[in-house]
C-alpha positions in Angstrom: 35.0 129.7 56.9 36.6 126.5 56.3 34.9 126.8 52.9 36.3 129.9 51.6 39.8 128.6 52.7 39.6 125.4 50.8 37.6 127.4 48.1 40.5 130.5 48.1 43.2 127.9 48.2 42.1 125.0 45.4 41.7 128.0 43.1 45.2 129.4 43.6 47.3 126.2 43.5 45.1 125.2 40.2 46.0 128.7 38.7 49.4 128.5 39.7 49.9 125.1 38.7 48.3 126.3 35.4 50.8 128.9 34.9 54.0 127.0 35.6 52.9 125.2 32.8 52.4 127.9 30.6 55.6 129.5 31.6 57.8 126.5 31.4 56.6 125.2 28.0 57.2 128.7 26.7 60.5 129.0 28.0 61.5 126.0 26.7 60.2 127.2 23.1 62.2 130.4 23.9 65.1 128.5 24.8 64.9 126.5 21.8 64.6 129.3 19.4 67.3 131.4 20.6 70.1 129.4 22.5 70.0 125.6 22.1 68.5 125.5 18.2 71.9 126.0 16.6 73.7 123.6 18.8 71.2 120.7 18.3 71.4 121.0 14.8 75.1 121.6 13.8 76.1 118.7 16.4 73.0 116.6 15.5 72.0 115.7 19.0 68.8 113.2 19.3 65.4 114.0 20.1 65.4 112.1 23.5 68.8 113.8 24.5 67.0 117.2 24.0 64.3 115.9 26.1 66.1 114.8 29.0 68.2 118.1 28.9 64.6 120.2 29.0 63.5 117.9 32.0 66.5 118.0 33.9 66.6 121.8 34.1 63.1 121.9 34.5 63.8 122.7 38.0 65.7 126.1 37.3 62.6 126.8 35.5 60.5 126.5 38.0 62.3 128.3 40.5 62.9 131.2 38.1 59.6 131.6 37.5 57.5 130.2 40.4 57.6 134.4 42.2 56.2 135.5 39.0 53.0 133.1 38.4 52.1 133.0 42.5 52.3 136.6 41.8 49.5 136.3 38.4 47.5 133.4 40.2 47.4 135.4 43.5 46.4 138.6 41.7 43.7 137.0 39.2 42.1 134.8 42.1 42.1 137.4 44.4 41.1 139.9 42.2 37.9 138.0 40.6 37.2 137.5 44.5 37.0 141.0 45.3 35.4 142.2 42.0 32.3 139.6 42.1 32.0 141.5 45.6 32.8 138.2 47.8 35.3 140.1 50.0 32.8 142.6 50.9 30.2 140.0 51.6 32.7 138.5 53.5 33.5 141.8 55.7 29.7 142.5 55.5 29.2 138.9 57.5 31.7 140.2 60.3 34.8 138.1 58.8 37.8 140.3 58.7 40.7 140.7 56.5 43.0 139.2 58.8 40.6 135.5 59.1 40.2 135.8 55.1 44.0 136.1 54.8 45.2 133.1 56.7 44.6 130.2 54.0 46.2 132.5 51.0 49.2 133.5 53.7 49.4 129.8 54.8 49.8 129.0 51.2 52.4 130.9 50.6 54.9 130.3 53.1 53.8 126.5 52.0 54.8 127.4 48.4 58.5 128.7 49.4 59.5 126.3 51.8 58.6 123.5 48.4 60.5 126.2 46.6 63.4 125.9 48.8 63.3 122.3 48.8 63.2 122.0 45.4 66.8 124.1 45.3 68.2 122.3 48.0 67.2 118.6 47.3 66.3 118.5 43.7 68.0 121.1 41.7 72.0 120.6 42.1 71.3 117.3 40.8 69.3 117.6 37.9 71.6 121.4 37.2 74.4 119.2 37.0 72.9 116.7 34.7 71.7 119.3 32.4 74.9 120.9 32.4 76.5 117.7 31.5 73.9 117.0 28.3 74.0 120.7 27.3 78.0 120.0 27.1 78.2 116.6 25.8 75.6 116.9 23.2 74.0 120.5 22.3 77.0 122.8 22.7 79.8 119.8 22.6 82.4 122.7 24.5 85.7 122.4 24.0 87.6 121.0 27.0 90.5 122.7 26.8 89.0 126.4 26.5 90.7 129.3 28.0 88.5 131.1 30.7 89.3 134.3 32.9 90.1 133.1 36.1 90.2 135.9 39.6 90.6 135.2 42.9 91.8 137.1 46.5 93.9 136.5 49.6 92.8 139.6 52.2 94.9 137.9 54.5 98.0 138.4 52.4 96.7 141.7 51.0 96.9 140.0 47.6 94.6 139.8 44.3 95.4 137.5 40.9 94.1 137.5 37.7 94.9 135.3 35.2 93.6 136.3 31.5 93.0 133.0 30.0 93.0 130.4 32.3 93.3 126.1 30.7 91.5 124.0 33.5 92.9 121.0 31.7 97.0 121.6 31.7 96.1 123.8 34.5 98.4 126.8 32.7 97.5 130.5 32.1 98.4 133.4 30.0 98.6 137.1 31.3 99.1 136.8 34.6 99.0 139.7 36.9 99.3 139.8 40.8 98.7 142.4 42.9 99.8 143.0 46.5 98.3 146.3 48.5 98.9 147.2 52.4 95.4 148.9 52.6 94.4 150.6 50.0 97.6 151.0 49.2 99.2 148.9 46.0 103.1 148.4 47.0 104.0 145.4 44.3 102.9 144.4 41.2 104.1 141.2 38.9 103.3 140.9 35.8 104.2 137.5 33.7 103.4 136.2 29.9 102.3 132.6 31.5 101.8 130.4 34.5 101.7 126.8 34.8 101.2 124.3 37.7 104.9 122.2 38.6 102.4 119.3 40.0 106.3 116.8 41.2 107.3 120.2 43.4 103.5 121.7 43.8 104.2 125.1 43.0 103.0 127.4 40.8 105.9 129.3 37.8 105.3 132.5 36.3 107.4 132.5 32.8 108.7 136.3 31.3 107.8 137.4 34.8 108.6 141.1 35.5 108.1 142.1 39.6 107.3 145.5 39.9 108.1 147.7 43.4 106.2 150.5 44.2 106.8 153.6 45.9 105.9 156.9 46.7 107.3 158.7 43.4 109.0 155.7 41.3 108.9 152.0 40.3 111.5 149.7 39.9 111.4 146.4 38.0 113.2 143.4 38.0 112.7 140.4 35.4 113.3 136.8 35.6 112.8 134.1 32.9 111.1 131.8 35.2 110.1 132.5 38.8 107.8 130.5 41.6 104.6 132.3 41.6 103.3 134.0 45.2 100.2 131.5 44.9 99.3 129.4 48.0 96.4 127.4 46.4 96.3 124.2 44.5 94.5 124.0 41.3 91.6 122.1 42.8 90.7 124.6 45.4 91.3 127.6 42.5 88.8 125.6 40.3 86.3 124.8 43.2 84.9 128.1 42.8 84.1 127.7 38.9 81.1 125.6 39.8 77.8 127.1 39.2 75.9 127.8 41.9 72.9 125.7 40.8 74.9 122.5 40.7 75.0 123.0 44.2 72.8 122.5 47.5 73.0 125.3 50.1 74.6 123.1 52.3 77.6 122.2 49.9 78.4 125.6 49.1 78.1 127.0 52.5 80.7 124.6 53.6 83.0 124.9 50.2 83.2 128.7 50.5 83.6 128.3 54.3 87.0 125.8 53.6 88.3 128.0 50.6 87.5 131.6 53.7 89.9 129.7 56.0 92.5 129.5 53.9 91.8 132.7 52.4 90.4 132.4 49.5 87.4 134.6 49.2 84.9 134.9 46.3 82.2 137.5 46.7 80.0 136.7 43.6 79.7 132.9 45.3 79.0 134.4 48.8 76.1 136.1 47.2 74.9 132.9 44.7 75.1 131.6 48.6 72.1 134.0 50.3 70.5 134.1 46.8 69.7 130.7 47.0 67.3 131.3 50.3 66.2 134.6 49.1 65.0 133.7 45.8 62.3 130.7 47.0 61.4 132.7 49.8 60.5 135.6 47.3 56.7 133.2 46.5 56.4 134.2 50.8 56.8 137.8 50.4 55.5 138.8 46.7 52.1 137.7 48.4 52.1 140.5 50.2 52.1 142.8 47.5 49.8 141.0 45.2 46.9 140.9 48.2 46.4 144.7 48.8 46.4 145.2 44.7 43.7 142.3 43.8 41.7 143.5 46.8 41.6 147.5 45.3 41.5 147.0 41.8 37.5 146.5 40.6 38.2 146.2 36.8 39.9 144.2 34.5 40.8 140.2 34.9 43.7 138.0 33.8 44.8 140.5 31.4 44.9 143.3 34.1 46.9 140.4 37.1 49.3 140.2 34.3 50.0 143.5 33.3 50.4 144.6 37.1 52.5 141.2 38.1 55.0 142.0 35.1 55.6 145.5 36.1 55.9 144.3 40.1 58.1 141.6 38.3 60.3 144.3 36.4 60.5 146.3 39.6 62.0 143.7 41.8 64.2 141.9 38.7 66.1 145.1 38.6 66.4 146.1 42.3 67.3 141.9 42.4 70.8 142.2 39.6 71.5 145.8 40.6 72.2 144.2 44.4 74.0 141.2 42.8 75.7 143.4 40.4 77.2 145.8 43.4 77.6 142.6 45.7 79.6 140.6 43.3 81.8 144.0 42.7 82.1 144.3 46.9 80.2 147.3 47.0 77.8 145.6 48.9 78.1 142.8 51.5 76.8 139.3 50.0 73.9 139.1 52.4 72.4 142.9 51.9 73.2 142.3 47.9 70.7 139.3 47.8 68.4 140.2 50.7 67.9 144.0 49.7 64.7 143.6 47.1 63.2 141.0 49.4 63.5 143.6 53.0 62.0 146.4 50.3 59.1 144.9 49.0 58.4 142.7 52.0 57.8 146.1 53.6 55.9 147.7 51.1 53.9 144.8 50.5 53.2 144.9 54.7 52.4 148.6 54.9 49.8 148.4 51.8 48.2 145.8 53.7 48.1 147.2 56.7 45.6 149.9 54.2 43.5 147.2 53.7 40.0 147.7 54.5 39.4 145.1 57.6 
């Protein structure tokens, strides 16, 4: 049996390794085509520079499409398996699903834990390399861009929003704060600008107008210049900006867990947080849906693994943004927004292959 383990094995890291390939180059060629092209050209950045963007985000590549080719090499290999009637010479010899199942299983859980390696060790890195050359020389983005900036204080019932937001004079236009004793909003102030006072470390609001809330009226009071109900220092506001890729699991669990004690919360980074375990350990559990549809279907070959992994693909991309779309709005908590899909199809995937013939 040792055999058919090495032989099941060999042939699914060669076809996945033959994949990756496939879907890296052509999502580079993609990328090129449609989001990098006009950069390079208006801002004339060299052929090597270009290159060591591509290979520094190589690993966001990978890990965005590793699920998806496992899923097409498990399917094909398993599939021309079954169809040249080795699985039922196997079952005919006395050697049951659950023995011929091991290696391929084994596999897998070998191919996320390299997954989640890769994110963890490899991939904040290299993201924040790429970032740098996509920056620097592709895009060459203004510095001193305005941005939307949002944050919240549950612990002081308040919310801000700033409109356009200048990480470099650390200022802001349209600035609204909200303050709400449950559900309840009971103030409101509304200013033209904010800017940080870094000698008295404070926060101004400028053509601020403070509104009061009650039952049946509102009443408002304006001041020229006023200091602005925000506990947080520029640093710690900006902290959360980061993308999630430039980051290792580690370093965001404990930034989000300094900015939560002083009560700064940010859902959508919460759920970047879970996604960044869920996502590798998708290669684990998409096995398990691949196995019971390469062992049923007798016909077709790489054609027929890719039309059914694109449509498994399409099934758990959308269940996979609707949970971070509904988690990063707080309908959802950030651990049942990134883990939904994977609890879904990990238990389809084990009840069709508990249906397996054994």
């Amino acid at each position: 049996m040792k055999l058919i383990d090495r032989y099941i094995v060999s042939r699914l890291i060669l076809w996945l390794v033959i994949i990756l390939l496939f879907a890296a180059s052509f999502y580079v060629l993609m990328d090129l085509l449609t989001r990098t092209r006009a950069g390079i050209v208006e801002h004339g950045a060299p052929a090597r520079i270009v290159l060591r963007y591509y290979l520094n985000y190589l690993p966001v590549i990978i890990l965005q499409t590793a699920p998806v080719a496992f899923l097409i090499a498990a399917l094909f290999v398993l599939g021309t398996f079954a169809r040249n009637n080795e699985y039922a010479a196997l079952l005919a010899g006395g050697i049951s699903f659950y023995r011929f199942a091991i290696a391929p299983i084994a596999l897998s859980a070998a191919v996320a834990v390299c997954a989640l390696a890769l994110g963890e060790y490899v991939l904040p890195s290299s993201a924040r390399r790429a970032d740098y050359l996509l920056k620097t020389y592709i895009k060459s983005t203004n510095p001193t861009r305005e941005i939307p900036m949002a944050w919240s204080r549950p612990d002081l019932g308040l919310t801000y929003a700033i409109r356009k937001y200048n990480p470099v004079t650390r200022s802001g236009k349209e600035v609204m704060i909200t303050k709400r004793v449950g559900a309840t909003i009971t103030e409101k102030v509304e200013a033209d600008s904010v800017f940080w006072d870094a000698l008295r470390g404070i926060w101004t609001l400028e053509q601020a107008t403070v509104i009061e809330v009650e039952k049946d009226s509102e009443q408002r009071r304006q001041f020229g210049r006023m200091t602005a109900p925000v506990y947080e220092t520029p640093g710690a506001l900006e902290a959360g900006r980061r993308s999630a890729d430039e980051k290792s699991f580690a370093e965001l669990y404990s930034e989000l867990t300094g900015l939560a004690r002083s009560g700064l919360v940010y859902p959508d980074k919460w759920v970047d947080l879970h996604a960044k375990l869920a996502v590798p350990l998708t290669n684990f559990i998409i096995f398990f849906l691949a196995m019971p549809f390469a062992l049923r279907v007798k016909r077709g070959g790489l054609a027929m693994s890719f039309g059914i992994s694109i449509g498994i693909s399409i099934a758990y991309m959308s269940l996979f943004e609707v949970g971070q779309a509904l988690g990063r709005a707080q309908y959802l908590v950030p651990w049942v927004a990134a883990w939904a899909p994977n609890m879904l199809f990990f238990g389809v995937g084990l009840y069709l292959t508990s249906k397996i013939e054994t």
